[in-house]
Short mmCIF file of the C-alpha atoms (twelve columns), coordinates in Angstrom:
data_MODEL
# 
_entry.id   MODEL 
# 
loop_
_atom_site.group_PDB 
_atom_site.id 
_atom_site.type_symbol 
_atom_site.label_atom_id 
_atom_site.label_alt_id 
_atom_site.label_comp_id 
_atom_site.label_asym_id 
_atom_site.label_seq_id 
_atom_site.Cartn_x 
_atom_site.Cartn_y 
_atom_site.Cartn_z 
_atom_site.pdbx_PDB_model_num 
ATOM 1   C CA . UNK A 1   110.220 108.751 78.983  1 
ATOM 2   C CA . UNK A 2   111.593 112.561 78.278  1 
ATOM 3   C CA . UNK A 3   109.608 115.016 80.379  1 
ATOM 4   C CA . UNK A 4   107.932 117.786 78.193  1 
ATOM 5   C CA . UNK A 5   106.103 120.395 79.717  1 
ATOM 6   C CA . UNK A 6   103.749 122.802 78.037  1 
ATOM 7   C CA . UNK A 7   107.070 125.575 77.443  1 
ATOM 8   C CA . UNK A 8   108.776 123.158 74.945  1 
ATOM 9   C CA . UNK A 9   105.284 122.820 73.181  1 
ATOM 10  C CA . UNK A 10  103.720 126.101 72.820  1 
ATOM 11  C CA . UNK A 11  100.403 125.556 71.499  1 
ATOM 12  C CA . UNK A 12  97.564  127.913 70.925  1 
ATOM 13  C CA . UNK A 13  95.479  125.290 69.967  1 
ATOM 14  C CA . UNK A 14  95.795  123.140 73.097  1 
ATOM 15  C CA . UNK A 15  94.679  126.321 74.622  1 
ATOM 16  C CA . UNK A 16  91.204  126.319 72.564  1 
ATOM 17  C CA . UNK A 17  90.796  122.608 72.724  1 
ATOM 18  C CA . UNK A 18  90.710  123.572 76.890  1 
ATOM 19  C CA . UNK A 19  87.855  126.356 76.344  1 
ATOM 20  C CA . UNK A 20  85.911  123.866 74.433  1 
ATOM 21  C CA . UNK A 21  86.419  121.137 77.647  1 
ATOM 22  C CA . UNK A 22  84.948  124.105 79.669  1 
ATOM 23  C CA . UNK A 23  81.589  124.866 77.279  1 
ATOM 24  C CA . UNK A 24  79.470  122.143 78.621  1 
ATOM 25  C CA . UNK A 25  79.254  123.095 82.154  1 
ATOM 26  C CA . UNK A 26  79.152  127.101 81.081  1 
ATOM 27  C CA . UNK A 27  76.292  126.285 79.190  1 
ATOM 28  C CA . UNK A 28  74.459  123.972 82.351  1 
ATOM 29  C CA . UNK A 29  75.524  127.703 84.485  1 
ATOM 30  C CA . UNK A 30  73.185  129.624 82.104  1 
ATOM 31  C CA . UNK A 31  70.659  127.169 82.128  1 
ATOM 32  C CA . UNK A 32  70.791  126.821 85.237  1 
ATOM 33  C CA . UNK A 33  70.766  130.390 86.474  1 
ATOM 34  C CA . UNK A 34  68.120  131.179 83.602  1 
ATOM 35  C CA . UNK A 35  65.510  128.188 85.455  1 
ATOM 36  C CA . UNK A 36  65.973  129.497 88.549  1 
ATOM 37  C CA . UNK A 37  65.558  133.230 88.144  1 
ATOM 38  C CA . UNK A 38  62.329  132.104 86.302  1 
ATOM 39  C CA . UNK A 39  61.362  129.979 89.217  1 
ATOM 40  C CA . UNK A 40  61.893  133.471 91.294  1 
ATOM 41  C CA . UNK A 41  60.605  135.892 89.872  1 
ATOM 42  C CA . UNK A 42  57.947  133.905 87.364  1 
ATOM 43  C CA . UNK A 43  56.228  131.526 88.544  1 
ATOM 44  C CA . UNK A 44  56.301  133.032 91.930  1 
ATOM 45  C CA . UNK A 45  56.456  136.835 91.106  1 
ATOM 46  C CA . UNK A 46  54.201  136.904 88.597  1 
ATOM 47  C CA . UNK A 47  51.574  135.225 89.974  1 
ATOM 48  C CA . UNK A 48  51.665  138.155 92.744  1 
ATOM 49  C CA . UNK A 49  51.446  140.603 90.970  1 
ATOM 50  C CA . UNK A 50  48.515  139.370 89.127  1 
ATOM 51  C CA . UNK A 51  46.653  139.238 92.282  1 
ATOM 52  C CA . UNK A 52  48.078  142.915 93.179  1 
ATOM 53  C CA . UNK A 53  46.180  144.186 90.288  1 
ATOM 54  C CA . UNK A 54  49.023  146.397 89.288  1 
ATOM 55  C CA . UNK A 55  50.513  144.611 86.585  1 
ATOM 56  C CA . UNK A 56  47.539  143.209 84.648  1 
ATOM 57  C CA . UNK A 57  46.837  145.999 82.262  1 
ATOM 58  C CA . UNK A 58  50.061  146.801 80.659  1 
ATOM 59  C CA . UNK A 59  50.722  142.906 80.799  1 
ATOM 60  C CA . UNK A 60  54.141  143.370 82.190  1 
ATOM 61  C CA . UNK A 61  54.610  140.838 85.179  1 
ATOM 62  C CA . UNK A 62  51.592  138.222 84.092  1 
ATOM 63  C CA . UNK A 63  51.793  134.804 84.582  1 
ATOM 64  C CA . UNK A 64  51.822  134.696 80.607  1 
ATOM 65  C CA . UNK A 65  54.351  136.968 79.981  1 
ATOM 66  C CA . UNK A 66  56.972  135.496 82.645  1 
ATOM 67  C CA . UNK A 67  56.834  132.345 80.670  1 
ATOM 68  C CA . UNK A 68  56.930  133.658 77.707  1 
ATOM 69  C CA . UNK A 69  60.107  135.428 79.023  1 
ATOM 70  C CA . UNK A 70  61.545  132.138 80.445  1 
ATOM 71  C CA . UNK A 71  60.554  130.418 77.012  1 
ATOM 72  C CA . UNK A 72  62.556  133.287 75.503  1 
ATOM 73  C CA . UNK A 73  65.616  132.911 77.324  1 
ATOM 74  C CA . UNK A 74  65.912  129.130 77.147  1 
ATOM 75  C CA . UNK A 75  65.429  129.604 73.257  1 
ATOM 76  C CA . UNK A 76  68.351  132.067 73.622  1 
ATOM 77  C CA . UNK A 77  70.539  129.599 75.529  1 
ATOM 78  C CA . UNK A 78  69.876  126.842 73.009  1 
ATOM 79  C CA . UNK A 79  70.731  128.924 70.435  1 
ATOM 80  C CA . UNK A 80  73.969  129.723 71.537  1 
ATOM 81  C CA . UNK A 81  74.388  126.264 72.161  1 
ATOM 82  C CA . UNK A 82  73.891  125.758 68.634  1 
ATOM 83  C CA . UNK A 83  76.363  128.350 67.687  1 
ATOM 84  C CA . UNK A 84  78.703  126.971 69.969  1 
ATOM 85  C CA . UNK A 85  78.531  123.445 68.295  1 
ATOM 86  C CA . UNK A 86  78.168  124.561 65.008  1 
ATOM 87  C CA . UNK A 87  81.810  126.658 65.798  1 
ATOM 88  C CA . UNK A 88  83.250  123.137 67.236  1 
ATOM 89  C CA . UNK A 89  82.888  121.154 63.984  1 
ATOM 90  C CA . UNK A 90  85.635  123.748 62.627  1 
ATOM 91  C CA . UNK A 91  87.155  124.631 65.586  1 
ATOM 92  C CA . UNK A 92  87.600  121.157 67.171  1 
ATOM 93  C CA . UNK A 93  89.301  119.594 64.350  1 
ATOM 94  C CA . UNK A 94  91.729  122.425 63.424  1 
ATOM 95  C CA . UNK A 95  92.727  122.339 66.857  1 
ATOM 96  C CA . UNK A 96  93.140  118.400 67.251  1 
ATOM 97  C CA . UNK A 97  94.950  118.754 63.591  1 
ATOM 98  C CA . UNK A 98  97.761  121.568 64.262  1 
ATOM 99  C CA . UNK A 99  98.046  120.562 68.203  1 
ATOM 100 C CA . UNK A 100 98.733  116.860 67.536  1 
ATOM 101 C CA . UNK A 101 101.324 117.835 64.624  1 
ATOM 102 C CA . UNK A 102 103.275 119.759 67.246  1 
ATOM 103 C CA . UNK A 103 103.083 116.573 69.926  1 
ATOM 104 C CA . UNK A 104 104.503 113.973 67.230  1 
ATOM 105 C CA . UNK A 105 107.112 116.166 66.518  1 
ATOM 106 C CA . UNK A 106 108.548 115.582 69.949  1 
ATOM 107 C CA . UNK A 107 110.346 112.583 71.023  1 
ATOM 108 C CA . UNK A 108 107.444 111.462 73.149  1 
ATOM 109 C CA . UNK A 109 105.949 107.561 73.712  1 
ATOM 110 C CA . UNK A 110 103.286 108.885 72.321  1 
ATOM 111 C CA . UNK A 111 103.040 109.991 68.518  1 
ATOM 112 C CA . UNK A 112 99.392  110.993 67.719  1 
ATOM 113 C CA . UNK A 113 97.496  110.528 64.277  1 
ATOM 114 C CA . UNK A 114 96.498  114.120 63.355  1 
ATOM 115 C CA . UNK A 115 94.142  113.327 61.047  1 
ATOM 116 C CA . UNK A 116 92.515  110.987 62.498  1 
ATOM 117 C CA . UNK A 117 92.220  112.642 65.382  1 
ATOM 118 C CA . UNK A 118 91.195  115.708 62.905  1 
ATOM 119 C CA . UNK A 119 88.322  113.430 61.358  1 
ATOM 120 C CA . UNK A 120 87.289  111.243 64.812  1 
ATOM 121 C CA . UNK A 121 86.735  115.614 66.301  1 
ATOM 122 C CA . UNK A 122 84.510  116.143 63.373  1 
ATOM 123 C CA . UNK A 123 82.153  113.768 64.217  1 
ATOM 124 C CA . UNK A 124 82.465  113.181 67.999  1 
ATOM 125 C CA . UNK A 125 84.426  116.039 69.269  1 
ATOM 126 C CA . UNK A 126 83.323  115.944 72.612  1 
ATOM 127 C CA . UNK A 127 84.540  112.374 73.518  1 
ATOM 128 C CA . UNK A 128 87.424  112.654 70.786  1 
ATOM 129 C CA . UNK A 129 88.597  115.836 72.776  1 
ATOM 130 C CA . UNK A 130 88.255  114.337 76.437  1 
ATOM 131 C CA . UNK A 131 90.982  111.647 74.571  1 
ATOM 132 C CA . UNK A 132 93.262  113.505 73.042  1 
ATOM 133 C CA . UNK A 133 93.689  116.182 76.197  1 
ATOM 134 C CA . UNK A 134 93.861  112.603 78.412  1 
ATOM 135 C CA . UNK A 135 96.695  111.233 76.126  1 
ATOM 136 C CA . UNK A 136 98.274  114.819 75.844  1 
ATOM 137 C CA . UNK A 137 98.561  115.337 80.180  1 
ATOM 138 C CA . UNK A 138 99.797  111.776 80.473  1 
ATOM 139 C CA . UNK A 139 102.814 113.052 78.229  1 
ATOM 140 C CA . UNK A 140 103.358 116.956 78.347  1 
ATOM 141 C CA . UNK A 141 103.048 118.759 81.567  1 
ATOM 142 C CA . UNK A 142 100.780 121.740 81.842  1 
ATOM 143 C CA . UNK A 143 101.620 125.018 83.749  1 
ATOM 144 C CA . UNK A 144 99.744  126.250 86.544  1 
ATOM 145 C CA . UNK A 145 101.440 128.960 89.078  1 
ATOM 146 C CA . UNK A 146 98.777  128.649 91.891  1 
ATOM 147 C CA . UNK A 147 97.775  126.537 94.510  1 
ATOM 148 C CA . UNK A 148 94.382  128.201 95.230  1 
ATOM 149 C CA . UNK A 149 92.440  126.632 92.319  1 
ATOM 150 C CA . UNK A 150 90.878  124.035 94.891  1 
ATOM 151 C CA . UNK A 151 89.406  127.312 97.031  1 
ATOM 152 C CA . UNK A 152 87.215  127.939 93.159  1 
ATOM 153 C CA . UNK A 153 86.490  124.224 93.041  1 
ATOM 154 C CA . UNK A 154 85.210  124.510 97.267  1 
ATOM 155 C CA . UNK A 155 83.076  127.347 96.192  1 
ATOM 156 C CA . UNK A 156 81.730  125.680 93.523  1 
ATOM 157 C CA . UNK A 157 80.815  122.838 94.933  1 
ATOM 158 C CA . UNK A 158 79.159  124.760 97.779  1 
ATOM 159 C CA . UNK A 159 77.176  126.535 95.842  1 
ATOM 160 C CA . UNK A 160 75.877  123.034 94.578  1 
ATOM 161 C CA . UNK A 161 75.070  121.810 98.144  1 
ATOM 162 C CA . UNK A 162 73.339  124.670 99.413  1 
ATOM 163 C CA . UNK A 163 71.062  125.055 96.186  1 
ATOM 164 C CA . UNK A 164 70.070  121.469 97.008  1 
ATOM 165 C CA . UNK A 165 69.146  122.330 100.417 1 
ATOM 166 C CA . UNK A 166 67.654  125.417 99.716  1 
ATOM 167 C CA . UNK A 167 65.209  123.514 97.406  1 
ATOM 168 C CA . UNK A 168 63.194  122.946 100.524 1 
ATOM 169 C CA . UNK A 169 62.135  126.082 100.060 1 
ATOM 170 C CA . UNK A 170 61.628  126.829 96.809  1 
ATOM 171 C CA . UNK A 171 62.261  123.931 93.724  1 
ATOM 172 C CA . UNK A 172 63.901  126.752 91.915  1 
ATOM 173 C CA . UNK A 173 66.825  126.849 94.322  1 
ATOM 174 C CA . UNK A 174 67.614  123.732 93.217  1 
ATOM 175 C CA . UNK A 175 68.651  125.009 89.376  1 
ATOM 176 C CA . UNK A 176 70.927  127.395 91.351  1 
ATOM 177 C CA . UNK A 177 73.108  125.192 91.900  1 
ATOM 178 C CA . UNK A 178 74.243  124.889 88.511  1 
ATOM 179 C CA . UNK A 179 76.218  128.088 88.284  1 
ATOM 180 C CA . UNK A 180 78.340  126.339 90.625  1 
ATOM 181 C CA . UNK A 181 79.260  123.508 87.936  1 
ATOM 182 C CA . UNK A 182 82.409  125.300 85.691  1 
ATOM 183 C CA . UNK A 183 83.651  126.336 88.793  1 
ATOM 184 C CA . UNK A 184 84.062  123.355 90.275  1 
ATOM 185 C CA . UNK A 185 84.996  121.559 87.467  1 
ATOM 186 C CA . UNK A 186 87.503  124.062 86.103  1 
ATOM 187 C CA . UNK A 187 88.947  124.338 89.804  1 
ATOM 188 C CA . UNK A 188 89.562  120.532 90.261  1 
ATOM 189 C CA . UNK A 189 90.963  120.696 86.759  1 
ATOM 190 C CA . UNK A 190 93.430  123.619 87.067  1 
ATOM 191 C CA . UNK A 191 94.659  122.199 90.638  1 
ATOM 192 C CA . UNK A 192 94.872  118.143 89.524  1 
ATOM 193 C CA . UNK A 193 97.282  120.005 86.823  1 
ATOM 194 C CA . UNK A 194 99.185  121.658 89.611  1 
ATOM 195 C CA . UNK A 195 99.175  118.714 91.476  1 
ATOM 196 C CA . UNK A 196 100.644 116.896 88.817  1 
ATOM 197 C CA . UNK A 197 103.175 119.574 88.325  1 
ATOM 198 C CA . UNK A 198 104.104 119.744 91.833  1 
ATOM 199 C CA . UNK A 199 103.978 116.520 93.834  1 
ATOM 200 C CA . UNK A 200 104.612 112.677 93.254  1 
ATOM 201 C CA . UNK A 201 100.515 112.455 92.899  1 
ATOM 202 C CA . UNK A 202 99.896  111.829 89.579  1 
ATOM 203 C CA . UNK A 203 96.176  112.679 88.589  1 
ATOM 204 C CA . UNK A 204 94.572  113.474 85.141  1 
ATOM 205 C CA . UNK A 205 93.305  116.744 84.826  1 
ATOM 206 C CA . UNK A 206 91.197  115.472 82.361  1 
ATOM 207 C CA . UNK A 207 89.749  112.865 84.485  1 
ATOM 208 C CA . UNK A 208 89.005  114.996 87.784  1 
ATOM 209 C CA . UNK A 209 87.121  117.262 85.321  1 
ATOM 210 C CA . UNK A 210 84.705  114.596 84.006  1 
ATOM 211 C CA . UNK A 211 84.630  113.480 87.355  1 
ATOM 212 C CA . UNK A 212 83.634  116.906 88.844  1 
ATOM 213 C CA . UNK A 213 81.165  117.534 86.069  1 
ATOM 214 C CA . UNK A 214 79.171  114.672 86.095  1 
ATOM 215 C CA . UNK A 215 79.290  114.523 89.660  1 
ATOM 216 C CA . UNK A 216 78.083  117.993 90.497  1 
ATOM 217 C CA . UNK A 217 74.730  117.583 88.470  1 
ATOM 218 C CA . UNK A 218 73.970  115.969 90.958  1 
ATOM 219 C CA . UNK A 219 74.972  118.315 94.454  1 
ATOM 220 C CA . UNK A 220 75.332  115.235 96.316  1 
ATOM 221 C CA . UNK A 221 77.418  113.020 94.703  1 
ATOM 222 C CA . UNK A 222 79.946  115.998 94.333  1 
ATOM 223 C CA . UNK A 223 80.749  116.778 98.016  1 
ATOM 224 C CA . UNK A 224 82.204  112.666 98.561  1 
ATOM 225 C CA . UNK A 225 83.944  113.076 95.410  1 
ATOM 226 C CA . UNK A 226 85.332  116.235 96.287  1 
ATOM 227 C CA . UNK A 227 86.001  114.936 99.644  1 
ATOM 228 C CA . UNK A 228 88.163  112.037 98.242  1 
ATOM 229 C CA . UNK A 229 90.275  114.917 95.969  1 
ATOM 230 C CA . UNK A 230 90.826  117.112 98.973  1 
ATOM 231 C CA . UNK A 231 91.965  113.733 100.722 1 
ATOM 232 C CA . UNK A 232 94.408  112.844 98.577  1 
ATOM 233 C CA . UNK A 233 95.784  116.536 98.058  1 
ATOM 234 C CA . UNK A 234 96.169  116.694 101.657 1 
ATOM 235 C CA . UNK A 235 98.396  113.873 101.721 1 
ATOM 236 C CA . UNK A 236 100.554 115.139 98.614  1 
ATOM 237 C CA . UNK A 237 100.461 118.887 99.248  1 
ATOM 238 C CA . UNK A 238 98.657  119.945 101.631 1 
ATOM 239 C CA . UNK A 239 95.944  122.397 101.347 1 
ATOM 240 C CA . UNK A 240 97.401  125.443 102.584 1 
# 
């Protein structure tokens, strides 16, 4: 099979199919962050203020008005989730169009449809994009010049860990954790890409990033899976 590598098939469209990969766990940040900084200073600050005395007249700082602030910013978040996915039913299947014209004119094993893979992002573009950027790794190589994507993805998943232990303290710790999900996931996938690139290990960006995702809802879960990636970097290319 001819080795292609993202040089010989420039593609600004690959690029935005890649931001839209990255949305979900953006989106599960700001959620995230939003919960817990509601948790902080909401339920928790407000209610102390109300017994202060200070705050009750102007109604800045009430009990009412901290929920009606976290109300507020979920509302926001959802709507630029909406945005976001009302942008994707254009975006996606332009992308998937002009990106998978460019890939069958290479001589590759693989020769994708572009419109169906234009029509199948229109009405599942998440799953129809997690396919197409599998099949597309497995045949053109992607560029990445650093090694020190896993360092994000350790952060990330620390961040995870220690908002689930912190949630012995306060539940709202435990939402914190979330801002640690795109980097995580975007670390394991920029290094399984460089790993790829770089060694005879062969992983699928696009798998490690599902992987990582799903994984680090759940704090837990994350650290073995992250300790079996480290693992097998280790024994490919080291870690330093």
């Amino acid at each position: 099979m001819k080795r292609v590598t993202v040089e010989d098939v420039p593609s600004w469209s690959y690029r935005g199919l890649e931001a839209f990969l990255y949305i979900p766990a953006m989106i599960a940040a700001l959620l995230g962050l939003g919960t817990a900084l509601a948790f902080v200073f909401g339920f928790g600050g407000g209610s102390t203020a109300g017994a202060a005395g200070g705050a009750g007249a102007t109604g800045v700082g009430t009990p009412g008005g901290e929920v009606a602030a976290l109300i507020g910013g979920i509302a926001a978040v959802w709507l630029l989730g909406l945005l976001l996915g009302l942008a994707s039913a254009v975006a996606i299947p332009l992308f998937l169009y002009f990106d998978a014209g460019k890939i069958a004119s290479q001589n590759l094993d693989w020769e994708p449809n572009r419109g169906l893979y234009a029509v199948g992002g229109f009405f599942l573009s998440g799953l129809v994009v997690w396919h197409y950027l599998y099949r597309r790794h497995q045949h053109v190589v992607d560029w990445v010049g650093s090694q020190a994507w896993w360092y994000l993805a350790l952060i990330g998943v620390a961040i995870g860990a220690l908002a689930a232990v912190g949630s012995a303290i306060g539940p709202g710790l435990l939402f914190l954790g979330f801002v640690g999900l795109p980097l995580f996931a975007i670390g394991v996938y920029k290094d399984a890409t460089y790993a790829r690139l770089n060694s005879d290990w062969r992983p699928n960006p696009v798998n490690h990033f599902l992987a990582a995702f799903f994984t680090g809802l759940f704090a837990f879960p994350a650290v073995f899976y992250f300790g079996y990636y480290v693992y097998k970097r280790h024994a490919h290319l080291g870690l330093l």
